[in-house]
C-alpha positions in Angstrom: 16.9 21.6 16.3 20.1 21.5 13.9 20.4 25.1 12.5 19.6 25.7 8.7 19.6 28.4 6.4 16.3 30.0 5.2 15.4 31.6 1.8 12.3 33.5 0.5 11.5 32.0 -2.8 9.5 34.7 -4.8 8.8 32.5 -7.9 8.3 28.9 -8.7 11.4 29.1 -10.4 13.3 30.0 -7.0 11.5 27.4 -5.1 12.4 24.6 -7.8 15.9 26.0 -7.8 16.5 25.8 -3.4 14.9 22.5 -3.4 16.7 20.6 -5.9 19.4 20.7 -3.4 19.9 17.6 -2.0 19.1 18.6 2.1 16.7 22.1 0.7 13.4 21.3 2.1 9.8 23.4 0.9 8.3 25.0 3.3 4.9 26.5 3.3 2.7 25.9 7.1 5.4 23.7 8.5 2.7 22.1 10.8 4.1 18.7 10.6 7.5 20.1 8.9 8.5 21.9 12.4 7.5 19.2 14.5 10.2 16.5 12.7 12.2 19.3 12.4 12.3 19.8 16.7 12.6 16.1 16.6 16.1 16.1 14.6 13.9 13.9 12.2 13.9 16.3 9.7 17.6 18.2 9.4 17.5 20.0 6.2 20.6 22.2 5.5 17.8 24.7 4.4 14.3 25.9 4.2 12.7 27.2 1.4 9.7 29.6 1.7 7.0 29.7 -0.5 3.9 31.3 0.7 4.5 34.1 -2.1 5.0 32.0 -5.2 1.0 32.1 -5.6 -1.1 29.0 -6.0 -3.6 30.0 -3.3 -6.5 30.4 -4.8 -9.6 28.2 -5.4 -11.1 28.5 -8.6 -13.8 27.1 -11.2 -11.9 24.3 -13.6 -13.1 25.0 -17.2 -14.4 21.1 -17.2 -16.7 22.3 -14.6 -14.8 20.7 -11.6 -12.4 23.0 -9.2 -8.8 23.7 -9.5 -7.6 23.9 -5.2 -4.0 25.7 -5.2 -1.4 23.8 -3.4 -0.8 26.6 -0.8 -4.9 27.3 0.4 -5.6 26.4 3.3 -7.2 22.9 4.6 -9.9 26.2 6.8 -10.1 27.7 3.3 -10.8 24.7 1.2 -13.4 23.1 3.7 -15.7 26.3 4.0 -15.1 27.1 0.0 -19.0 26.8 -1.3 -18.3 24.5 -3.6 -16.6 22.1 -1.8 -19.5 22.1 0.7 -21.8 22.1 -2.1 -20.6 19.9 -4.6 -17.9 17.8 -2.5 -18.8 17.4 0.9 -16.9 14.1 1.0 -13.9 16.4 0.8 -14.9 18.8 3.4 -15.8 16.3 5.8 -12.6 15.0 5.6 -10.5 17.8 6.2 -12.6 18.7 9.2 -12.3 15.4 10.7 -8.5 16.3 10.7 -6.1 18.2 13.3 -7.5 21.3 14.9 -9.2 24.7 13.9 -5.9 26.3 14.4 -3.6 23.4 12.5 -6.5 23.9 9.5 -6.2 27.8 9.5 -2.3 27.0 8.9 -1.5 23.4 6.8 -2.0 23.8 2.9 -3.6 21.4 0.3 0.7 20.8 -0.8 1.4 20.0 2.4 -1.1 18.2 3.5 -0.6 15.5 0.9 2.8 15.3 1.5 2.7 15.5 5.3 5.0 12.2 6.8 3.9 9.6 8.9 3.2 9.5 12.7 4.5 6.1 13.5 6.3 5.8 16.9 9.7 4.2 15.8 9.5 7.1 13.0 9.6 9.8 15.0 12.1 8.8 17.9 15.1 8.9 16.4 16.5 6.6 19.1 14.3 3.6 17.7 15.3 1.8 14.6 13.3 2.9 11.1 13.6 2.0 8.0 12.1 5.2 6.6 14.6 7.2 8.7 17.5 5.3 8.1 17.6 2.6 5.3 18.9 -0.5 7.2 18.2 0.1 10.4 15.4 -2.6 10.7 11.5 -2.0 11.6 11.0 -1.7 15.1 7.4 -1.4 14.6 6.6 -5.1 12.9 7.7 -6.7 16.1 6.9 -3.7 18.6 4.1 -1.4 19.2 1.5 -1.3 15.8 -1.6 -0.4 17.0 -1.9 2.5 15.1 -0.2 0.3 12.0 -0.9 -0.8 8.9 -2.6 -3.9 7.7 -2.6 -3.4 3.7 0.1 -3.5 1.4 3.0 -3.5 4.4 6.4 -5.3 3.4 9.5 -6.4 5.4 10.6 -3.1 5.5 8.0 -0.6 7.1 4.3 -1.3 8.1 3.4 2.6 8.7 0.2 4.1 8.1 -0.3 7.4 6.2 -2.3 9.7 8.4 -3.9 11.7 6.5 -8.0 12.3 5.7 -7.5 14.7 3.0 -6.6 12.8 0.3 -8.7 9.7 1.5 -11.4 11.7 0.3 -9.3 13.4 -2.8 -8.9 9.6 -4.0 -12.5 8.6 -3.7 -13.0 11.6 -5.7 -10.2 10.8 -8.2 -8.7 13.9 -7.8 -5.8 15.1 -10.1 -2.3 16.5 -8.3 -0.2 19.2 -10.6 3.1 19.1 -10.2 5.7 22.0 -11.4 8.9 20.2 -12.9 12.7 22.4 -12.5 12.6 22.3 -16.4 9.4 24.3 -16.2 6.8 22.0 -17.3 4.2 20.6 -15.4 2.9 17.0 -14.8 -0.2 15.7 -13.7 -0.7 12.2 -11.2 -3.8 11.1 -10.2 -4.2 11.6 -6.0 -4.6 7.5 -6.7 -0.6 7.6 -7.7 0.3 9.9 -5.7 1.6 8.4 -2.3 4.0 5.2 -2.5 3.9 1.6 -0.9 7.0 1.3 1.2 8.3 -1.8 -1.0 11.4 -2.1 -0.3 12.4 1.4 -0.6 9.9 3.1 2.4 11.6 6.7 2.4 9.9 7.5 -0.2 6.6 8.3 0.3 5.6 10.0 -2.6 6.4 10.5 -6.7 7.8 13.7 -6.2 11.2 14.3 -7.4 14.1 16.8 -6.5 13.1 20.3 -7.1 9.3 19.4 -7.8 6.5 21.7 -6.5 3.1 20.7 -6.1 1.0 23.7 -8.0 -2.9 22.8 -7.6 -5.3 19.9 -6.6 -8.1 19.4 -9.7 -11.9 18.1 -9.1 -13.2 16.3 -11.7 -17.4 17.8 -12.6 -19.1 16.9 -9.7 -21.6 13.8 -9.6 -24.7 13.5 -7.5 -25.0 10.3 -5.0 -24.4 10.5 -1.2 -20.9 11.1 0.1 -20.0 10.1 3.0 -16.6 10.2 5.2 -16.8 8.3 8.4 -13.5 8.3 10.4 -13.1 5.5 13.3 -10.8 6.9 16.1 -10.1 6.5 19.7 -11.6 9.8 20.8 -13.6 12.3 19.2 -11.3 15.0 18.4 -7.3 15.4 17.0 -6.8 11.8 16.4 -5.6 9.6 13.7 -8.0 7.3 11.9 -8.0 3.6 13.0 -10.1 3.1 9.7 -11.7 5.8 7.6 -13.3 5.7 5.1 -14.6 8.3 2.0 -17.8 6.8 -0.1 -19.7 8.0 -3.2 -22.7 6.3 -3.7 -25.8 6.4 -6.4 -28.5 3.9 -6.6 -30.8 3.9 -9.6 -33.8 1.7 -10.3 -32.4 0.2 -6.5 -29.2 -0.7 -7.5 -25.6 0.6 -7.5 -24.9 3.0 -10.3 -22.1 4.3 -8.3 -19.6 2.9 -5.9 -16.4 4.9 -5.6 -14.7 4.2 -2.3 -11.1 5.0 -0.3 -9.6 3.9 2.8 -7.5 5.6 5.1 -5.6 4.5 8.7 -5.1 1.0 6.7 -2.2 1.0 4.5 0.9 3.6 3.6 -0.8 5.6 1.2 -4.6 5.9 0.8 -6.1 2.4 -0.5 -8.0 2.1 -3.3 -8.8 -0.7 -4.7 -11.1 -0.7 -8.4 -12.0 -4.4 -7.8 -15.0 -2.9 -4.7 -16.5 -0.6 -7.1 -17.0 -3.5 -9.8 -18.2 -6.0 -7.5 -20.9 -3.5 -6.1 -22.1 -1.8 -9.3 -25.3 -3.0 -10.9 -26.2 -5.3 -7.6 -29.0 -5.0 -5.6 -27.8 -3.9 -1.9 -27.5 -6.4 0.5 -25.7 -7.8 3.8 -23.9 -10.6 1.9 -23.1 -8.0 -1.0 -21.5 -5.9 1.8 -19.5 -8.8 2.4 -18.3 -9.3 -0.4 -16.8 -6.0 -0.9 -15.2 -6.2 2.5 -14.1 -9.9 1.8 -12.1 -7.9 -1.8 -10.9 -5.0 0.5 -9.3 -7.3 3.0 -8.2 -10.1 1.3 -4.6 -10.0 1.9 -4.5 -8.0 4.9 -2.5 -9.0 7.9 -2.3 -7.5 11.6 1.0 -7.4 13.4 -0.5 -8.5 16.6 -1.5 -4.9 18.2 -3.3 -3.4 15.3 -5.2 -7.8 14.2 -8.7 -5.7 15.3 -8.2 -3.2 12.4 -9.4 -5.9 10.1 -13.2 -6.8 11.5 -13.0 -3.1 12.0 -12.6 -2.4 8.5 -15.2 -4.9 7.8 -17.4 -3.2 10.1 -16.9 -0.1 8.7 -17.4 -0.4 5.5 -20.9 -2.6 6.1 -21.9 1.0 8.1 -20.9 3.4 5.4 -22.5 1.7 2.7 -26.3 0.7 4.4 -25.7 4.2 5.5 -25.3 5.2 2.0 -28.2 3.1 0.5 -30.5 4.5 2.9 -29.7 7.9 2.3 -29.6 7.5 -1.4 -32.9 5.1 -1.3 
């Protein structure tokens, strides 16, 4: 590990300060932080601390919805009442993700802007585009079984591994974001995360000396919600396809359709077009179809990872006859 300097920021104001330097790095559980870090992925000049700036807590929105700070914890957030009560989808997620003692430790902050696990990425002796600009993308030609098959480019075909904010985009959660001028600006969880376009280092719309503050809920809705995650074994792995559903039927047709994908693309996908081709239709097989037909209409596999596609389709026909049924 290359040796860095550490500060204790004590106020927003101290954290936006060390980490508009240009190799000052936030940190707040370090769970994936370290490991890049002990990789020599990550060789920040210097750390910046900021478990005491606040933004812990877990509090009632005035709107009704919930306002999650950026530094509770994924264990905190996923046995907050609320969230179990009025956002399961959410909680569901976050258990679905790492291990009890990772969840006691990674925050809502970092979890969102936690970096991919791609092979080529993290072994610095393998060319990566996200690593260093130029290099090439070992992956496209290589191993991509755990790649993506949505919105890819020339660049970098790596997945975002997170389940978190799979669910937080189904939900059309709200990211606050402290600005070094001391204002604050709000971007939907939608926004948040970046294709890798031709620029695939950045990952995110965060810029230098930028803090994360809070996660908002919008009122909470009734329906089902449902997160199904697809892996290779039961327990700490990384989604092959997930996804995170909110469903309503009334009068026996779609009132509701609000769905996000994770373990498919670079960011968690989204895509408006699903939820206006199954609202106001009856449920059906070939409806189901449909959907998956919009969902994957310009995907493409990179040999390794082609099965991701039929699984996608087969996922998504699961999670929403499990839906009807449960909301039937």
């Amino acid at each position: 590990m290359k040796p860095f300097q550490y500060a204790r920021a004590r106020t927003l104001v101290d954290a936006a300060q060390i980490t508009a330097k240009e190799d000052a790095i936030p940190i707040a559980g370090g769970t994936n932080l370290l490991d890049l870090m002990k990789l020599q992925v990550e060789t920040p000049d210097e750390l910046a601390d900021i478990n005491r700036i606040g933004f812990g807590e877990i509090e009632d929105s005035d709107d009704g919805g919930l306002s999650i700070g950026a530094l509770a914890t994924n264990t905190a957030t996923a046995v907050h009442s609320r969230v179990r009560s009025d956002y399961p989808v959410l909680a569901r997620a976050i258990l679905a993700g790492a291990t009890q003692q990772l969840r006691n430790k990674a925050t809502t902050g970092g979890n969102l802007c936690q970096r991919t696990r791609c092979y080529y990425f993290t072994n610095i002796d393998q060319p990566c585009n996200k690593r260093e600009p130029g290099s090439g993308c070992g992956a496209i030609d290589g191993i991509a079984k755990l790649h993506a098959v949505l919105g890819t480019s020339s660049q970098c075909i790596a997945t975002y591994p997170g389940d978190m904010a799979v669910a937080l985009s189904a939900l059309d959660a709200q990211v606050k974001i402290a600005t070094p001028q001391g204002g604050e600006r709000t971007v939907p969880v939608q926004d948040f995360h970046c294709l890798p376009g031709d620029t695939p280092w950045r990952e995110n719309v965060l810029e230098a000396g930028e803090i994360i503050t809070a996660v908002t809920l919008p009122p909470p809705v009734s329906g089902t919600q449902i997160y199904r995650k697809v892996r290779e074994r039961s327990s700490y792995a990384f989604a092959l396809v997930s996804v995170a559903a909110i469903i309503e039927l009334k009068d026996g047709k779609f009132s509701r359709a609000d769905l996000a994908f994770g373990g498919l693309a670079h960011k968690p996908w989204h895509d408006p077009r699903i939820t206006e081709a199954l609202v106001g239709q009856v449920p059906s097989s070939e409806l189901f179809d449909r959907a998956a037909d919009i969902l994957l209409e310009d995907a493409r596999g990179f040999g390794e990872n082609d099965f991701k596609i039929p699984l996608a389709r087969r996922t998504l026909h699961a999670v929403l006859e499990q839906a009807t049924e449960d909301a039937a």
